[in-house]
C-alpha positions in Angstrom: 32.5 20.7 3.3 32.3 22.2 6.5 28.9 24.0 7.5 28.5 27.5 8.2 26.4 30.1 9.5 25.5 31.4 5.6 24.8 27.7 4.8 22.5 27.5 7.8 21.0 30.5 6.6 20.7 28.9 3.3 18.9 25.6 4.3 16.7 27.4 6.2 15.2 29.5 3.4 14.5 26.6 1.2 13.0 24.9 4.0 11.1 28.0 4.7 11.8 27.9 8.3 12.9 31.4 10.8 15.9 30.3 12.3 17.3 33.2 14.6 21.1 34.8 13.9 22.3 33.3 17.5 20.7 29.8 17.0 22.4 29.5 13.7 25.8 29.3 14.7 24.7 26.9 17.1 23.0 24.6 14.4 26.0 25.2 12.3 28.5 23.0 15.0 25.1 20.4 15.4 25.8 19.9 11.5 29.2 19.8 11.1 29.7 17.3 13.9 26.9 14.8 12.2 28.9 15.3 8.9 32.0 14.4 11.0 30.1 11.4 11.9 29.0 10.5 8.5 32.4 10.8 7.5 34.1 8.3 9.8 31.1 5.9 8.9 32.2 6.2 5.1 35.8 5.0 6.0 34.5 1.6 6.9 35.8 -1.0 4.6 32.0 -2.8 3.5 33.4 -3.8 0.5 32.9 -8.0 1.0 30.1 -7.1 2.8 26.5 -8.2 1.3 23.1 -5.6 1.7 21.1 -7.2 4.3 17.1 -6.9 3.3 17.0 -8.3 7.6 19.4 -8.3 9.7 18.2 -11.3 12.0 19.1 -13.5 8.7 15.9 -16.1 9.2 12.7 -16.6 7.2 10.0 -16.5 9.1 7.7 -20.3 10.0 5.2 -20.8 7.2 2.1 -22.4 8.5 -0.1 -24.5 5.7 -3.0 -21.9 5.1 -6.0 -23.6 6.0 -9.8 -22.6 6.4 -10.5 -23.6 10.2 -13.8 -21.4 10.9 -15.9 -20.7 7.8 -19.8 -21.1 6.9 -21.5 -19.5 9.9 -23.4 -16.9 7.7 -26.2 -17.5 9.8 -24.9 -17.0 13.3 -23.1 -14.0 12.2 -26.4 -12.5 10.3 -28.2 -13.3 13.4 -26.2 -10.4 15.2 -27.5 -7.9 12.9 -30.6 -5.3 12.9 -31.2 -5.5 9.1 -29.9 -8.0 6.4 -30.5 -8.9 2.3 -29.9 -11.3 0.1 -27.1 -12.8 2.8 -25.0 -9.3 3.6 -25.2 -6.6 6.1 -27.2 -3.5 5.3 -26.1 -0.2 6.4 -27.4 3.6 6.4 -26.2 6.0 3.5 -23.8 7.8 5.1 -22.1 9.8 1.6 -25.1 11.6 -0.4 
């Protein structure tokens, strides 16, 4: 279905864009030739092909997840202008 100037027209007022009378000619050939496109994309044969979720085809090093820094409550409490019962405390900022 070839684009033209109406259909511009069309898709612009649903959009609810201002698309000027000489600009939509020009928009017209943009979109026809990216529907050309689409269309020689569609004759490719991907029947025996699979969807890809990656196309690098590897999984990705797992690592053992393992605390290596942990129970410094004190060091990191020490940084701190005000503290209770072991967490930070911080101003009110939503009344």
């Amino acid at each position: 279905m070839p684009v033209d100037k109406t259909t511009v027209a069309k898709i612009a007022r649903l959009a609810r864009i201002y698309i000027s009378d000489e600009r939509q000619q020009v928009l017209a050939t943009e979109l026809n030739g990216i529907l050309s496109w689409v269309d020689e994309l569609n004759e490719v044969n991907t029947d025996n092909v699979e969807p890809l979720a990656s196309v690098t085809g590897h999984s990705l090093p797992m690592r053992e997840d393992v605390v290596t820094d942990g129970d410094r409550i004190d060091e990191v409490l020490a940084n701190v202008p005000e503290t209770t019962s072991g967490f930070f405390v911080v101003p009110k900022v939503v009344e």
